[in-house]
N, C-alpha and C positions, 0 to 999 in steps of 0.2 A: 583565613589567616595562613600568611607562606612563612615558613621559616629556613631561611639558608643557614645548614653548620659547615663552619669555616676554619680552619686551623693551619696547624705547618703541615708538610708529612708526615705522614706516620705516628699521627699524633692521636689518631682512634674515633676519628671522623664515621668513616664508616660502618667502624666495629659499632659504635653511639647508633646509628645510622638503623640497623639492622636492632641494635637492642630496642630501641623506639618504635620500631614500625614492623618487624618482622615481619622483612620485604628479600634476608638471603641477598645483601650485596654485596658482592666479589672487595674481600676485603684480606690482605695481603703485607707481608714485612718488608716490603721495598716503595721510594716515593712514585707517587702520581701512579697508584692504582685507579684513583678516577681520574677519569680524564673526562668523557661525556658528564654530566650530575646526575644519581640516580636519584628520583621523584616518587615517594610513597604520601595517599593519604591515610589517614586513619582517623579515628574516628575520638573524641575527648572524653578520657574518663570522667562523668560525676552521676554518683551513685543515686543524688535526687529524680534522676531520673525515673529510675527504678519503683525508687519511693513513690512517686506520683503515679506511675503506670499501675502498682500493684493498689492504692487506695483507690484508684478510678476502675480499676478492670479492667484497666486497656493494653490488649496485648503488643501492637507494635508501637515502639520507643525508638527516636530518632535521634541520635546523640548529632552533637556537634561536630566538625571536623576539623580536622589542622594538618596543611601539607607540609613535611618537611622536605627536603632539596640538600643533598649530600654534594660539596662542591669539590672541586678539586681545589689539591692543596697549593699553597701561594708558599714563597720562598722571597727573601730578600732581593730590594727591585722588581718584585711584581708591577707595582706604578709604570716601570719602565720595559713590562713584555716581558721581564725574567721568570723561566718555566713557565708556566704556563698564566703569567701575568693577567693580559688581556683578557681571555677566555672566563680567568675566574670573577677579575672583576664586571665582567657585564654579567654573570649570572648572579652575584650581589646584588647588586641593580634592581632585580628584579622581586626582589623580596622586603617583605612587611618587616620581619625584625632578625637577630643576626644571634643565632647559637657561639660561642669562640668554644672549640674545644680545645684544654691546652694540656698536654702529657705531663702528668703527676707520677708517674712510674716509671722502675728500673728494671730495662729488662735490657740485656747486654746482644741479642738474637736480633732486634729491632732497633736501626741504624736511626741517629736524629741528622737530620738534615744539617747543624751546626756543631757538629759533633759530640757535642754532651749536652745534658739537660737542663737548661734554666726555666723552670713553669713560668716564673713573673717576666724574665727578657722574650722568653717567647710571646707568650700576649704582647708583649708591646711588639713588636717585631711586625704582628698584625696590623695590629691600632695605626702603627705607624706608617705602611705600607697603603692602609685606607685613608691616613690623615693625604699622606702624598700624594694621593691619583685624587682626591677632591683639590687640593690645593690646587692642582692643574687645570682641575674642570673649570675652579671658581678666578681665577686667573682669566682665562681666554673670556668666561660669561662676561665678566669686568670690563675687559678689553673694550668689546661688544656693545656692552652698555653704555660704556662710559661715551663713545662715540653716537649713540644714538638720542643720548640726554643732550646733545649739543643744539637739538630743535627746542629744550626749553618744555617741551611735555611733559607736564607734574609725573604720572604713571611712569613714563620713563624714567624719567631722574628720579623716583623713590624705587625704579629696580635698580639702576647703577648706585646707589645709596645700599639698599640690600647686598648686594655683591661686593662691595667694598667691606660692610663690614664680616661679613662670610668668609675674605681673602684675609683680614687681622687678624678673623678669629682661630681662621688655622695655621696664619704664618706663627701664632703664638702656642700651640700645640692644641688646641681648644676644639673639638667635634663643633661641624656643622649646624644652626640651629635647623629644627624640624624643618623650615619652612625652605628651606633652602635644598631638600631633597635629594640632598647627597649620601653617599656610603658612610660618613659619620654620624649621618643624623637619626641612624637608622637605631633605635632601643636594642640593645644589647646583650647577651646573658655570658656569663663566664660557666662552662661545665666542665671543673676537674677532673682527668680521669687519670682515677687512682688506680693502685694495684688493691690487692685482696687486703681487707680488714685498714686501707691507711684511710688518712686523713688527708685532704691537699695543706700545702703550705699555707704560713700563716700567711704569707704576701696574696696570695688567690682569697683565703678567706674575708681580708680585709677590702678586695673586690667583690666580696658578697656571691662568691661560687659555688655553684651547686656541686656536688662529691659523688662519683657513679663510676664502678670499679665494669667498665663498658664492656672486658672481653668477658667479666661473667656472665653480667644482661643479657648478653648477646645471647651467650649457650640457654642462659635461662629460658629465652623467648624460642626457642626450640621445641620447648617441653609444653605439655597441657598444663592449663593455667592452676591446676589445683596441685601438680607435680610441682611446677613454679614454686609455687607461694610456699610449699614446705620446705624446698632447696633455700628459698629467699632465707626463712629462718632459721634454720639450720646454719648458714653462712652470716648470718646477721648481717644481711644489707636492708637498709632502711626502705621500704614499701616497693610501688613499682614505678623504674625512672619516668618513663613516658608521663605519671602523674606529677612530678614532681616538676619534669622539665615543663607542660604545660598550666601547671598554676603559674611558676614563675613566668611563662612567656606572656599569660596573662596578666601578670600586675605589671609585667613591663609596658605592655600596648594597652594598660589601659582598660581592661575589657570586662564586662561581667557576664550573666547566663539570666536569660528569663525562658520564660517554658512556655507554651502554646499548647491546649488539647483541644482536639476536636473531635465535636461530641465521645462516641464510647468507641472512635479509632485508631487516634494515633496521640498521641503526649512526643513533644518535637520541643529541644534544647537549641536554646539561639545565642551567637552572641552580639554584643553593643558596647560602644564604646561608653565608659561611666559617665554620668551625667547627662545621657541619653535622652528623650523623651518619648512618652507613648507614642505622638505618631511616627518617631525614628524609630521606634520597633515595629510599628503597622507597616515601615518601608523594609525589613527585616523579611517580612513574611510574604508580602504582597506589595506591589508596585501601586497594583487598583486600590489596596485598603491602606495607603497614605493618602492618596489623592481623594479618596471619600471619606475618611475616618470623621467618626462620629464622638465615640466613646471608647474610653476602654473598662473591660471589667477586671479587676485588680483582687490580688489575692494572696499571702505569701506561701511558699512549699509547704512547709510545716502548716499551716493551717488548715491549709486544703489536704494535709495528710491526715491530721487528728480528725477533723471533721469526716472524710472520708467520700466526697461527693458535693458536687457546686450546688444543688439543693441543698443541703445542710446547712452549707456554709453561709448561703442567701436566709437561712431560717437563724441565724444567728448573728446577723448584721456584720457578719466576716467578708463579704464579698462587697469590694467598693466600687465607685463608678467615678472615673477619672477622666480629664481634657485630655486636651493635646498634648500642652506644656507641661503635666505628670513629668515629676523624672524618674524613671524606674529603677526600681531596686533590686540587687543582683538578689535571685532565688523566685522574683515574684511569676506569678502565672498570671498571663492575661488571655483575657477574649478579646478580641477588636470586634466592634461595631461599625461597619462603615455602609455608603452607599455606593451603588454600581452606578 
């Protein structure tokens, strides 16, 4: 999973950037600090992991990953190459869903691009600069189309039908549907960032925003994590951002966590899109164990923790045996059975 964070300047992009991934990126009170995007992975906190590794014995645990992608900031007219327009929009492009960091704080040292602060005009400011450069894409696609349904090829004329309504739906202010693969279509998270002890506006909360006071995070992620955790309460910031920002990035794309142990070496955290099937997770794991999947052996965390071992759980009728079409359920632990 990629995740581009996106904002005005100076809006604490990569102050968020560094609090998340404690990656140390040059982050500064003047615009277009980034100008290249700095690229960190890391790795996704769920603690079931742990749980499973310590009821099985098994020492190494392979958590999931999620890269996130610090972009340079975009300004009014981006659509049309302003600052650093272009540049930002094809590194949007390139990612699964779309952080908006949007400055919830007053700090008179750090200049706003539009010279005073509006959190909810600034997100739109975004949204609207992504509505405009899709507009254009989905415009010329039309053009295109439209000339090439003129042979009367059903396939064609249902993409010029596609495109057409892609082009209403944003001349009307309306994001892109999925399938049209544009910069709006892209699942989206709004991350407030507040100053120390606020809250974001009611207009962001009503967008459903995550609230993360970014230049403490940041210092936070400095520290050893147990130094951390006691700062964290001491300041009453609610848990740690990285987990917060990917649960949510999570239910935005959709996605759940099943787990894999093999035999007494390694317990590996995967993810899938919900509604997944067993053999969409034997293609998770292995390419060879979709194409042979046989069976899968099925089991949920908590089961396999209380019990304490896949013998037990097989001695207590906990451990199922499931097709292809199983749709997995976030937490489960599978074995795949397949042939070579």
């Amino acid at each position: 999973m990629k995740v581009g964070i996106v904002g005005l300047p100076n809006a604490g992009k990569s102050t968020l950037f560094n609090a998340l991934t404690h990656a140390g990126a040059q982050a500064a009170e003047y615009p277009f600090t980034t100008v290249e995007p700095n690229v960190a992975i890391v790795p996704v906190p769920d603690d079931r992991l742990d749980r499973i590794g310590d009821a099985l014995g098994i020492a190494k645990r392979v958590p999931e990953h999620i890269e996130f992608v610090d972009i340079a900031g975009l300004v009014r007219g981006a659509h049309q190459g302003e600052g650093l327009g272009n540049r930002f929009l094809g590194h949007i492009r390139d990612v699964d869903a779309v952080v908006h960091v949007v400055r919830s704080f007053e700090n008179p040292q750090v200049a706003h691009p539009h010279g005073s602060s509006d959190p909810l005009a600034d997100l739109e400011t975004v949204e609207a600069e992504l509505l405009l450069a899709d507009l254009e894409t989905a415009e010329r696609r039309l053009e295109s189309a439209e000339k090439a349904a003129r042979s009367n090829d059903k396939e064609l004329v249902r993409e010029a039908e596609l495109w057409r309504e892609v082009t209403s739906a944003l001349q009307e202010g309306r994001p892109a549907p999925a399938e049209a693969g544009l910069l709006t279509s892209k699942p989206a998270l709004v991350v407030a960032n507040v100053g120390e002890g606020e809250e974001p506006p009611e207009a962001l909360r009503a967008r459903g925003a995550v609230a993360v006071c970014a230049r403490d995070e940041a210092e936070l992620a400095e520290l050893e994590s147990s130094e951390a955790e006691a700062m964290r309460a001491e300041l009453g910031l609610e848990g740690d951002p990285l987990d917060r920002v990917v649960r949510a990035a999570y239910e935005l794309l959709g996605l759940i966590t099943f787990f894999t142990a093999v035999g007494e070496t390694e317990v590996r955290a995967r993810s899938l899109p919900r509604g997944g099937t067993a053999v969409q997770a034997a293609g998770r794991v292995h390419t060879d164990m979709e194409r042979g999947f046989v069976r899968a052996e099925v089991i949920g965390w908590k089961e396999l923790v209380e019990t304490g071992s896949f013998a037990r759980a097989r001695e207590r009728a906990l451990l199922r045996t499931e097709g292809r079409d199983y749709v997995v359920a976030d937490g489960d632990v599978l074995t795949i059975r397949f042939t070579s």
